[in-house]
LOZAVEX-869224 format. One record per residue (C-alpha): x, y, z; residue number from 1. Coordinates in nm, 2 decimals, decimal comma. Layout:
N
+--------+--------+--------+-----+
:     px :     py :     pz : pos :
+--------+--------+--------+-----+
:      X :      Y :      Z : NUM :
...
+--------+--------+--------+-----+
This chain:
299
+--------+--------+--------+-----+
:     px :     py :     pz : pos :
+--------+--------+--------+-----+
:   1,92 :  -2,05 :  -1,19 :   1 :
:   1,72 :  -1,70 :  -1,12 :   2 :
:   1,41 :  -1,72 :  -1,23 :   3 :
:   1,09 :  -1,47 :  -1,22 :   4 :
:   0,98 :  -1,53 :  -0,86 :   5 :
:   1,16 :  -1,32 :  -0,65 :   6 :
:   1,18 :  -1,55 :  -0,31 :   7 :
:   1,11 :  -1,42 :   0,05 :   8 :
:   1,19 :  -1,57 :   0,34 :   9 :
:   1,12 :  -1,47 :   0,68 :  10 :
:   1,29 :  -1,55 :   1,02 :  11 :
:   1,00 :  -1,77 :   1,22 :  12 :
:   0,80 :  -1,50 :   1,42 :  13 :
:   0,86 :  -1,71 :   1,74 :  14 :
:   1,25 :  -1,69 :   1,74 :  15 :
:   1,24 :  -1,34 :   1,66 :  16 :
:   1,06 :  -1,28 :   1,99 :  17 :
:   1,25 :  -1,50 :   2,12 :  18 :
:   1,59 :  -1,34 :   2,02 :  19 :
:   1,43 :  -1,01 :   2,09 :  20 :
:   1,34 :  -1,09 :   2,47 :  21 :
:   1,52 :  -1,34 :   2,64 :  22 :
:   1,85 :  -1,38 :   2,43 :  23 :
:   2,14 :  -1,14 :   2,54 :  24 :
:   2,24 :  -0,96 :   2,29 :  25 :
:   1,95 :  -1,05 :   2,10 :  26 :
:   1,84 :  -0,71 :   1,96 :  27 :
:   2,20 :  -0,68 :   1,85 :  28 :
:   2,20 :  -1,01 :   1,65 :  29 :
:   1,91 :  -0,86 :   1,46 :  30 :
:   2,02 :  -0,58 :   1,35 :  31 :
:   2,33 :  -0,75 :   1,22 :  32 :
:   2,03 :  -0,96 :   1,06 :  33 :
:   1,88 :  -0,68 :   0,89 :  34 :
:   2,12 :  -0,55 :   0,65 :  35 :
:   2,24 :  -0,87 :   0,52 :  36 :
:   1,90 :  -1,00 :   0,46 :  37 :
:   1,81 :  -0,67 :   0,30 :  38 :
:   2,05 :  -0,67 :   0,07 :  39 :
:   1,99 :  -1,06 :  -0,07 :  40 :
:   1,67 :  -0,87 :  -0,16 :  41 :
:   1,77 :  -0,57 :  -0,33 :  42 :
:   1,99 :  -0,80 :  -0,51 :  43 :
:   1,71 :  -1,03 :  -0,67 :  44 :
:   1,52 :  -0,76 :  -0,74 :  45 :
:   1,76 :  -0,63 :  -0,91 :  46 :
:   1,83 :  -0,95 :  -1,14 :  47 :
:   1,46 :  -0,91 :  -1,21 :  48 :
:   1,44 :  -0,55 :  -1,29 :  49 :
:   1,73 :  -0,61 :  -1,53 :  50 :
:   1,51 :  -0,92 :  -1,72 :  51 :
:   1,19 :  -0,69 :  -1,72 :  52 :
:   1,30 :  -0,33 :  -1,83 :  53 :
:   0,93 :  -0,23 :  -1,83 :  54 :
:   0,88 :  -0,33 :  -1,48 :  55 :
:   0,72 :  -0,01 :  -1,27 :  56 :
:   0,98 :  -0,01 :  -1,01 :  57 :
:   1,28 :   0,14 :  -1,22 :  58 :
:   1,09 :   0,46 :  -1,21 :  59 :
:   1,11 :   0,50 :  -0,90 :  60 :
:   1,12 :   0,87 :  -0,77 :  61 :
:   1,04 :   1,10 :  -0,49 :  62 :
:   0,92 :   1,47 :  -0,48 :  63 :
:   0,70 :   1,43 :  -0,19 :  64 :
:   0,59 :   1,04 :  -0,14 :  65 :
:   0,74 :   0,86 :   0,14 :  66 :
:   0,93 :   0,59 :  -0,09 :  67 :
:   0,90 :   0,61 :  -0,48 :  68 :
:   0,51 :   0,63 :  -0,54 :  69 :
:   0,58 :   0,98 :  -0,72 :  70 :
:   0,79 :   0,81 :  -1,02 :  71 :
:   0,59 :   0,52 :  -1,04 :  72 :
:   0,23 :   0,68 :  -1,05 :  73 :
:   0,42 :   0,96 :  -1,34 :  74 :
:   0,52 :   0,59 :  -1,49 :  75 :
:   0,14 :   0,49 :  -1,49 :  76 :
:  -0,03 :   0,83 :  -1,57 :  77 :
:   0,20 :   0,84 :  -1,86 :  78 :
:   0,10 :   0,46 :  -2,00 :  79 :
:  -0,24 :   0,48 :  -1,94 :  80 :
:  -0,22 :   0,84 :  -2,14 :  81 :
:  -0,33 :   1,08 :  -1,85 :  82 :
:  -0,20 :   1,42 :  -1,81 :  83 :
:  -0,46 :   1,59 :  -1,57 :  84 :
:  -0,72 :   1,41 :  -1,38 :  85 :
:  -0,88 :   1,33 :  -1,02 :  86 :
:  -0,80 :   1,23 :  -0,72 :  87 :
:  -0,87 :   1,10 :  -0,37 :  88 :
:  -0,63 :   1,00 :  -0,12 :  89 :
:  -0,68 :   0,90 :   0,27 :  90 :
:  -0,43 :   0,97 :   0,55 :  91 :
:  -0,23 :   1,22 :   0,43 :  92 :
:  -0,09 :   1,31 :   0,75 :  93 :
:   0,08 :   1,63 :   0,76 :  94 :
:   0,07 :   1,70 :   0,40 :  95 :
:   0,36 :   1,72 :   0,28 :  96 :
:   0,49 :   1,33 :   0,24 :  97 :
:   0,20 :   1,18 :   0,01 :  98 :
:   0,11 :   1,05 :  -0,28 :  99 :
:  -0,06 :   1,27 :  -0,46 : 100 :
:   0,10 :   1,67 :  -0,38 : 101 :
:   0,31 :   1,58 :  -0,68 : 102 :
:   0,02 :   1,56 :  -0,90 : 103 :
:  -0,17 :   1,88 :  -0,78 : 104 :
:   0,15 :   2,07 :  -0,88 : 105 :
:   0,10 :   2,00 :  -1,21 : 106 :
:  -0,29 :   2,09 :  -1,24 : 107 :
:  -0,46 :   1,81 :  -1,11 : 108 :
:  -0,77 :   1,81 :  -0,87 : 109 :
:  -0,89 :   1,61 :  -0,60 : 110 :
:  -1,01 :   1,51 :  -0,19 : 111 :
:  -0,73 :   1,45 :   0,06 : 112 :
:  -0,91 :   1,26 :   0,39 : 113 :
:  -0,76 :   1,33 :   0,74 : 114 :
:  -0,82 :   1,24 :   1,10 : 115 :
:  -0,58 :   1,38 :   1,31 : 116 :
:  -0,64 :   1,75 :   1,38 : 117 :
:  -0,27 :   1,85 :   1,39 : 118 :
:  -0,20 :   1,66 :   1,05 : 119 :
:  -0,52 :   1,88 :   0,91 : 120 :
:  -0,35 :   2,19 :   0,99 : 121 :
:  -0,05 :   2,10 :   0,82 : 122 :
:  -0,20 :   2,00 :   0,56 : 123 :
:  -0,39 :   2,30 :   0,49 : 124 :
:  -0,07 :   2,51 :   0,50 : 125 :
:   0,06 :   2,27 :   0,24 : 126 :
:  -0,24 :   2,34 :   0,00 : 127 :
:  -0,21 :   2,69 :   0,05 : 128 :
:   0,19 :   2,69 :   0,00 : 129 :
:   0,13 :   2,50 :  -0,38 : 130 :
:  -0,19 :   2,71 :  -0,42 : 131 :
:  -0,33 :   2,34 :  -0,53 : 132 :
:  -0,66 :   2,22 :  -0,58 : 133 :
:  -0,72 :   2,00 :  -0,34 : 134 :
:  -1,01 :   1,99 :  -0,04 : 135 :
:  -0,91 :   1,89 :   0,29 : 136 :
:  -1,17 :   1,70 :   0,44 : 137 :
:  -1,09 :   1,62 :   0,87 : 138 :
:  -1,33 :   1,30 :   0,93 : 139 :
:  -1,24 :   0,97 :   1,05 : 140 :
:  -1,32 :   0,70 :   0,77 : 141 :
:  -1,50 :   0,38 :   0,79 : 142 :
:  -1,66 :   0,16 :   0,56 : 143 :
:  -1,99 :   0,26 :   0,66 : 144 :
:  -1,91 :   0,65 :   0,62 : 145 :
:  -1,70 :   0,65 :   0,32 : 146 :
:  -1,98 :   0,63 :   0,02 : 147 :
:  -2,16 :   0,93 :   0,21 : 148 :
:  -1,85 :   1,16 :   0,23 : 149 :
:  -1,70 :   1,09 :  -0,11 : 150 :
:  -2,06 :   1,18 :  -0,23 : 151 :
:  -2,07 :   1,49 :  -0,04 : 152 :
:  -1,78 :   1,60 :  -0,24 : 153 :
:  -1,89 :   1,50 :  -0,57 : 154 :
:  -1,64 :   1,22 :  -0,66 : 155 :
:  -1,63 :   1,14 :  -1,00 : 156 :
:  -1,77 :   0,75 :  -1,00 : 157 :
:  -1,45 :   0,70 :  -1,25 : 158 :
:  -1,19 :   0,96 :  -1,07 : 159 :
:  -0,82 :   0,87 :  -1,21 : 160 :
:  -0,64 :   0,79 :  -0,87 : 161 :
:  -0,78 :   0,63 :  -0,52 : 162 :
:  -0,49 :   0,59 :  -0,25 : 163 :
:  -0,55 :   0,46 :   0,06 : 164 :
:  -0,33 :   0,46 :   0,36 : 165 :
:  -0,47 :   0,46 :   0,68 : 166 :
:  -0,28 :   0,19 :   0,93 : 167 :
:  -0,60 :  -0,05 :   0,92 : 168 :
:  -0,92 :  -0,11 :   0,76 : 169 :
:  -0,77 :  -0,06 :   0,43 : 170 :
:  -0,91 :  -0,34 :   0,27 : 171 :
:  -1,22 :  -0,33 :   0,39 : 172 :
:  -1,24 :   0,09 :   0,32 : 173 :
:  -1,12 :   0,00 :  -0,02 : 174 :
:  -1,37 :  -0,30 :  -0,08 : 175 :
:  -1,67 :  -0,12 :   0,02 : 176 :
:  -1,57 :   0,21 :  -0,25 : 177 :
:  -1,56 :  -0,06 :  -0,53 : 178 :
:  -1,89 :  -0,15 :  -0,48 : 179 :
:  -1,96 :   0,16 :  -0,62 : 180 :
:  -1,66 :   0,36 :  -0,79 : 181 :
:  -1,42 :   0,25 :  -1,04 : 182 :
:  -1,11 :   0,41 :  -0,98 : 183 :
:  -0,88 :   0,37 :  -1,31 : 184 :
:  -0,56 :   0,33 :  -1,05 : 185 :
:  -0,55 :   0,26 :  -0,65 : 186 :
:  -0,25 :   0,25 :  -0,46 : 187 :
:  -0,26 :   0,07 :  -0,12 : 188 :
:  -0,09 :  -0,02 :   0,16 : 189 :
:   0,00 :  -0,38 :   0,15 : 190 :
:   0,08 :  -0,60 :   0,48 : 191 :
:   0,45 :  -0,74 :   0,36 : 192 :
:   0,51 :  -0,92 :   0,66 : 193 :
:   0,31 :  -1,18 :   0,52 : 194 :
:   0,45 :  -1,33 :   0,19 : 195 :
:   0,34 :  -1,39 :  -0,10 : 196 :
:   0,15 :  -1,68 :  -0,03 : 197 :
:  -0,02 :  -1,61 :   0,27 : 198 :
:  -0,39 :  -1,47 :   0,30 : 199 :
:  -0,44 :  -1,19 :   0,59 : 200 :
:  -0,68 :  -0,95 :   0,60 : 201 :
:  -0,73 :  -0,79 :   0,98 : 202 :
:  -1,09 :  -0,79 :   1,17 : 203 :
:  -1,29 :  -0,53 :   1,05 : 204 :
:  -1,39 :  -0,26 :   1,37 : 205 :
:  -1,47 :   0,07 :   1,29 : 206 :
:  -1,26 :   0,24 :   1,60 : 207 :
:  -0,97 :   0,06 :   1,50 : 208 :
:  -0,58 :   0,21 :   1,60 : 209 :
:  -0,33 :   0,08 :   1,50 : 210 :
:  -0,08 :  -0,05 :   1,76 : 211 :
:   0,27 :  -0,04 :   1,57 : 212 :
:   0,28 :  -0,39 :   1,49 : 213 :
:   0,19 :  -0,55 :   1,20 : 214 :
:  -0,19 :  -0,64 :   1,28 : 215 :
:  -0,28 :  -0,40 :   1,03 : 216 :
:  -0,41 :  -0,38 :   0,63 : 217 :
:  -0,39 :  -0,68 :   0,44 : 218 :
:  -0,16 :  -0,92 :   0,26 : 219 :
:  -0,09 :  -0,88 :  -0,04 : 220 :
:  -0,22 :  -1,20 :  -0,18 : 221 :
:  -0,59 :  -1,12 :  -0,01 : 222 :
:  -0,55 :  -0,73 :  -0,13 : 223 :
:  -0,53 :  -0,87 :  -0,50 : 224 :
:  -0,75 :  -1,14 :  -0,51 : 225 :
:  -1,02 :  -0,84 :  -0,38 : 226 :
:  -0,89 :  -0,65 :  -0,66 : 227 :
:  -0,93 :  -0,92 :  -0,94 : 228 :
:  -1,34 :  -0,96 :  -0,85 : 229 :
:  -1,40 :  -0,56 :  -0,90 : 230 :
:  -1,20 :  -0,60 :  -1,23 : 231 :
:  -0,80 :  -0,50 :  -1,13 : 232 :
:  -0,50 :  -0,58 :  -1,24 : 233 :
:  -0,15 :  -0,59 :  -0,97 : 234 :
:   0,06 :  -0,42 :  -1,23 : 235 :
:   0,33 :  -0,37 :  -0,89 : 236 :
:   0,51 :  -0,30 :  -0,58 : 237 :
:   0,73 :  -0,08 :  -0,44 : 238 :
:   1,12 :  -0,19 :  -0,36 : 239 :
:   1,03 :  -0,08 :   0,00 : 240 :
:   0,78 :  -0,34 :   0,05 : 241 :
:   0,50 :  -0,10 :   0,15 : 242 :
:   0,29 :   0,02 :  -0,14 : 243 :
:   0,11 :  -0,21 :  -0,43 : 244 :
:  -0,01 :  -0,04 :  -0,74 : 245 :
:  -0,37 :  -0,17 :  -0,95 : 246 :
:  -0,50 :  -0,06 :  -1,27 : 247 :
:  -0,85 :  -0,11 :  -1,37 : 248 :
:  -0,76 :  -0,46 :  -1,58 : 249 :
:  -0,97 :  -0,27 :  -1,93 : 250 :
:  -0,71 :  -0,01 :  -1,92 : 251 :
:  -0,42 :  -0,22 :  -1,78 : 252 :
:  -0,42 :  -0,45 :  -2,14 : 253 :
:  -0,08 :  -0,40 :  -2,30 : 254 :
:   0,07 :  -0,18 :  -2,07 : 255 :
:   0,22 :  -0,31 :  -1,81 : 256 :
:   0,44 :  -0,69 :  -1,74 : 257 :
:   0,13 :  -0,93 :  -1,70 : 258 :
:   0,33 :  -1,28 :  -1,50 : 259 :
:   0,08 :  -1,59 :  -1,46 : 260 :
:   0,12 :  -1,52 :  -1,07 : 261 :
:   0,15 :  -1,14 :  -1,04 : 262 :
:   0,15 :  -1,20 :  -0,66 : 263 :
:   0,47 :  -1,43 :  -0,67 : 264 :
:   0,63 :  -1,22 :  -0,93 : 265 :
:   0,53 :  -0,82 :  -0,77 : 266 :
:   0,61 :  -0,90 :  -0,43 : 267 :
:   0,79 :  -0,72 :  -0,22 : 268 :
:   0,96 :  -0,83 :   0,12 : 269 :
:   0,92 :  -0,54 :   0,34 : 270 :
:   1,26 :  -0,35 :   0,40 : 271 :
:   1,24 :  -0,17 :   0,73 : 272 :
:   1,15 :  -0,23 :   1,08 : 273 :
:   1,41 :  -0,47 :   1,29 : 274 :
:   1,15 :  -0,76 :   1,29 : 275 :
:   1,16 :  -0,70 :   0,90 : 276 :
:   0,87 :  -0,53 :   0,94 : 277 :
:   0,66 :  -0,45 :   1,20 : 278 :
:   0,68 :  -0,64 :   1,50 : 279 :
:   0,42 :  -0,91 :   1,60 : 280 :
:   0,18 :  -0,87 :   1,87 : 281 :
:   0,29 :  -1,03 :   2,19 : 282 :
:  -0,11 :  -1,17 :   2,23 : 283 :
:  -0,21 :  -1,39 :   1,97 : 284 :
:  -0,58 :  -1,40 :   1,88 : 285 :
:  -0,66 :  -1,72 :   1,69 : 286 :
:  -1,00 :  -1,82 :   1,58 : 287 :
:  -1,12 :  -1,52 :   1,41 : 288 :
:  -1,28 :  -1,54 :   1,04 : 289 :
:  -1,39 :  -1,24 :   0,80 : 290 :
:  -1,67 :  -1,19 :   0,55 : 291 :
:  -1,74 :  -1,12 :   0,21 : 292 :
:  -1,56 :  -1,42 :   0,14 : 293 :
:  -1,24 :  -1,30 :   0,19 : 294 :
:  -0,99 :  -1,55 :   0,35 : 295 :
:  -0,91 :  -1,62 :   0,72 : 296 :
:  -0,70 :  -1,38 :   0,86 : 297 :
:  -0,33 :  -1,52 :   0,97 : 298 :
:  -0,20 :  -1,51 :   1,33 : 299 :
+--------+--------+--------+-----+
């Protein structure tokens, strides 16, 4: 009988690399894979969605976020009773696939955080095209210069929206801004490779790239058990797999589906990608720990 958990199950890491390097015909047996598998997904989902009308996920929309962000942060905004408010929101790339263009349209302000010089100049033709109200800031974010530059800007310690999307230290950017903002909603980038059960957070290092597999971010287990000790509730995830969505847990009260397990019930299994994600990294690097007592990272 269907129940509230959605499952996820992934193919064992080891025979995908297997299939996808020594097995003729191996990449084409994955891809036949993919679809198949994707759909067995879409389909409990579905059953769940149908169960919980309230869930975020059947608001889904897109005006210029990659997935459905757009509809579900309208969704939120318009729960928590929020019209026009602030916001800050790291690696928005070339400006015009984000999360929060949508809400500078209609009036809001905030700080948009960008590395890449070409993606800055795109996004400051985007800015000027919706004559928004948003300042472009080109610096390369770490945890140890992210207080300083969102001070330098004169963020609001309770600013309505932090999203953060930047291909690496994600949880540890995110941790170290809770220590001293209070964001009423964040929207991250979860690691849904990992399921629902598994803790993984990535080594923090400052000059970290990304490498196009999926040593990156966080699960999203360890992303919400972070959360929960600054005072966050998961409230939930995308269909794609990629984005999770927290409200501050005083605002959150009433509002949105509250499961015992919000990790079992809000995950997402990550729908892209051949591996089903991103691919693993071909060196494995046991033995490594993290701090701030979060948990071990997977490999």
């Amino acid at each position: 009988m269907y129940n509230d958990v959605v499952d996820t199950t992934h193919m064992p890491v080891a025979l995908q690399r297997f299939l996808y390097h020594r097995v003729p015909g191996g990449r084409r047996l994955l891809r036949l894979l993919y679809w198949p598998r994707r759909r067995y997904h879409a389909w409990r989902e579905a059953l769940q969605r149908r169960r919980h009308p309230e869930l975020l996920d059947r608001c889904e929309a897109r005006t210029f976020s990659q997935h459905g962000e757009d509809g579900v942060l309208a969704e939120i905004f318009r729960r928590l009773n929020v019209s026009h408010g602030y916001f800050v929101e790291f690696g928005v790339e070339h400006g015009r696939e984000n999360n929060t263009l949508a809400l500078a349209r209609q009036g809001w302000r905030g700080l948009w955080l960008e590395r890449v010089p070409q993606h800055c100049e795109h996004a400051r033709a985007a800015i000027a095209t919706h004559a928004a109200a948003i300042v472009l800031l080109e610096r390369f974010v770490t945890r140890e210069n992210i207080l300083d530059l969102l001070a330098s800007q004169g963020v609001p310690d309770d600013l309505d929206l932090l999203s953060i999307d930047v291909d690496g230290n994600d949880y540890w950017i995110a941790e170290r801004i809770l220590e001293r903002y209070h964001p009423k909603v964040l929207v991250v980038e979860y690691n849904a490779f990992f399921a629902r059960g598994e803790d993984f957070v990535i080594d923090y290092a400052p000059d970290f790239r990304w490498d196009q597999s999926n040593y990156f971010g966080a699960s999203l287990k360890t992303f919400t058990s972070m959360m929960q000790q600054h005072g966050y509730a998961l409230v939930g995830c995308e269909r794609a797999g990629v984005n999770a969505f927290f409200v501050r847990r005083d605002l959150a009260r009433g509002r949105f589906h509250s499961p015992a397990d919000p990790v079992a019930f809000f995950y997402r299994a990550p729908k892209y990608g051949l591996y089903w994600g991103h691919p693993s990294r071909a060196v494995v690097n046991p033995g490594h720990h993290v701090t701030s007592g979060a948990p071990a990272h997977r490999r």
